[in-house]
C-alpha positions in Angstrom: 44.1 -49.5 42.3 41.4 -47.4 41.1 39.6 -47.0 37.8 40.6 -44.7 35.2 39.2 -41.5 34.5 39.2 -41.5 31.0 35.6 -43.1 29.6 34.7 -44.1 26.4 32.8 -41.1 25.3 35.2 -39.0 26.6 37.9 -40.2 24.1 35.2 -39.9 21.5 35.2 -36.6 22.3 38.9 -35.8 22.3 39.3 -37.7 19.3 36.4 -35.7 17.2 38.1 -32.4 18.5 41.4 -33.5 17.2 40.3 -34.5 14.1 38.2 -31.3 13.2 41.1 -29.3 13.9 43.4 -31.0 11.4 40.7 -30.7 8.7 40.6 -27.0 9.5 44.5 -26.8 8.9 44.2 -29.0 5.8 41.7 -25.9 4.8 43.8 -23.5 6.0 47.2 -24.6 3.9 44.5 -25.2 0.7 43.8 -21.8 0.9 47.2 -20.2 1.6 48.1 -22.4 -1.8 44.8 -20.8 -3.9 45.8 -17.5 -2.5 49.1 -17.6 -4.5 48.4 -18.8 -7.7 46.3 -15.7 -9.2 43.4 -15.2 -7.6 43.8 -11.5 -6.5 41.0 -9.0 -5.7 40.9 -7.5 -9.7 40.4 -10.9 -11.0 36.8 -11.0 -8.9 35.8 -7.7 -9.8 32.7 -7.8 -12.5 31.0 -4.9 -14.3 27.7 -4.2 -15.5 27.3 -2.7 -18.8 24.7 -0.1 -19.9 21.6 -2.6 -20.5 22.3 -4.5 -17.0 24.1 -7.7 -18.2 27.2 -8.6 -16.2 30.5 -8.8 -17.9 34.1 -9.1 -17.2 35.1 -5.7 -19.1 34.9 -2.4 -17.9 32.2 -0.3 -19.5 33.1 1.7 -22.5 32.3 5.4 -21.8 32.8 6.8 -25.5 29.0 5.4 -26.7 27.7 7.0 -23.6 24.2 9.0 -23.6 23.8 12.3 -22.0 20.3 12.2 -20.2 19.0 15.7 -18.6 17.1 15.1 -14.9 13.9 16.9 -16.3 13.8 13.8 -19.3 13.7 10.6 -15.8 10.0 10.1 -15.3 9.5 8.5 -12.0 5.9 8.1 -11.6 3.0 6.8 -13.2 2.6 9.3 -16.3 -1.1 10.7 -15.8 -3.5 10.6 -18.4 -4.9 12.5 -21.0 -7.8 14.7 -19.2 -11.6 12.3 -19.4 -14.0 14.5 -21.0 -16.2 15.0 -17.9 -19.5 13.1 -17.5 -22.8 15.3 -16.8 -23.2 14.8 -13.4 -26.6 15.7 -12.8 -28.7 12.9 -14.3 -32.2 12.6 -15.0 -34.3 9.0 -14.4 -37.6 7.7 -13.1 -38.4 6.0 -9.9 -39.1 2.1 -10.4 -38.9 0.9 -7.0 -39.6 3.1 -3.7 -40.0 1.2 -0.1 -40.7 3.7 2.4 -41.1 1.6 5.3 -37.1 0.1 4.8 -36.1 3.9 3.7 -34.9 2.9 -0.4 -35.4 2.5 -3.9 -34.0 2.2 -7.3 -33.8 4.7 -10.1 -33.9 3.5 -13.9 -31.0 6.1 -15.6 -32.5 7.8 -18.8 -29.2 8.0 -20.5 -27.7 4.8 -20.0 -30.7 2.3 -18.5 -29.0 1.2 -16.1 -30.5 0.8 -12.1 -29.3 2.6 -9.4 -29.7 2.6 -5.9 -31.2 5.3 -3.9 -31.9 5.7 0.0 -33.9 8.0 1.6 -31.3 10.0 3.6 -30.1 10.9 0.0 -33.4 13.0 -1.3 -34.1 15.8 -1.1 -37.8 16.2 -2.0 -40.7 13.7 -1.3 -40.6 11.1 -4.3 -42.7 7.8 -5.2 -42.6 5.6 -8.0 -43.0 6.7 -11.5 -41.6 10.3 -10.6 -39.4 11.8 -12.9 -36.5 12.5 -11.1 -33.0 14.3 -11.3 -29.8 12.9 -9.5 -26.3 12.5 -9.5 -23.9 9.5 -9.0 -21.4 8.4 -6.1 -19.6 4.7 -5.9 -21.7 3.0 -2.5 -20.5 0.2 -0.4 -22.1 -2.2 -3.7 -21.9 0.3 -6.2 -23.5 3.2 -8.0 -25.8 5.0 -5.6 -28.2 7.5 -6.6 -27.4 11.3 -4.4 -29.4 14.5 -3.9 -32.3 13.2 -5.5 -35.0 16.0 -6.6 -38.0 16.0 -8.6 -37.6 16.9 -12.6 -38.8 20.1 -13.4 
């Protein structure tokens, strides 16, 4: 007579199978049982009320607020208008390297240094030339543009 067919792990198997599928009809008849005491769709519902907090209870319409479409504001308000800056600026030269091609300009208005290079003059300039020139933001910074001689 032969051996049986049936292994070990094979009725380890089976007997994991069966035993998942009476815990899902244990689940089943627990939910069929919930389903009938109460808990219908109107009991799940929830509302949110006028400032955003969640609540039970419909909204009350009677306090409600008319707002007109041209009052919503959905971008950035812009500011008040900058009084514009003088753009042309007057300086002296403090620093010119003509072999590397720039130099710095001392601003008479605020003091400060800014940078100038040489595809940005216009006229010949060396140091300790009064100069006139206007701003742009460089790669570092403020950076001295169509740089002329002061007349």
């Amino acid at each position: 007579m032969g051996r049986s067919q049936e292994t070990f792990n094979k009725k380890e198997v089976r007997n994991k199978k069966e035993k998942k599928r009476k815990q899902k009809e244990v689940k089943r008849l627990e939910r069929r049982e919930n389903a009938k005491e109460g808990k219908s769709f109107n009991d799940m519902i929830a509302y949110v009320d006028e400032n955003g907090r969640i609540s039970s209870v419909p909204p009350d319409f009677t306090n409600r607020q008319k707002v007109k479409a041209e009052d919503i504001e959905i971008s950035v308000p812009k500011r008040a208008a900058e009084a514009p800056e003088d753009k042309i600026r007057k300086g002296i030269v403090t620093f010119m390297n003509t072999s590397k091609g720039f130099g710095f300009i001392r601003d008479l208005g605020n003091q400060q240094s800014v940078f100038m290079h040489v595809n940005d003059v216009l006229e010949d300039v060396a140091e300790n030339n009064r100069v006139t020139f206007e701003t742009e933001m460089g790669q570092k910074g403020p950076k001295a543009v169509r740089v002329r001689l002061d007349q």
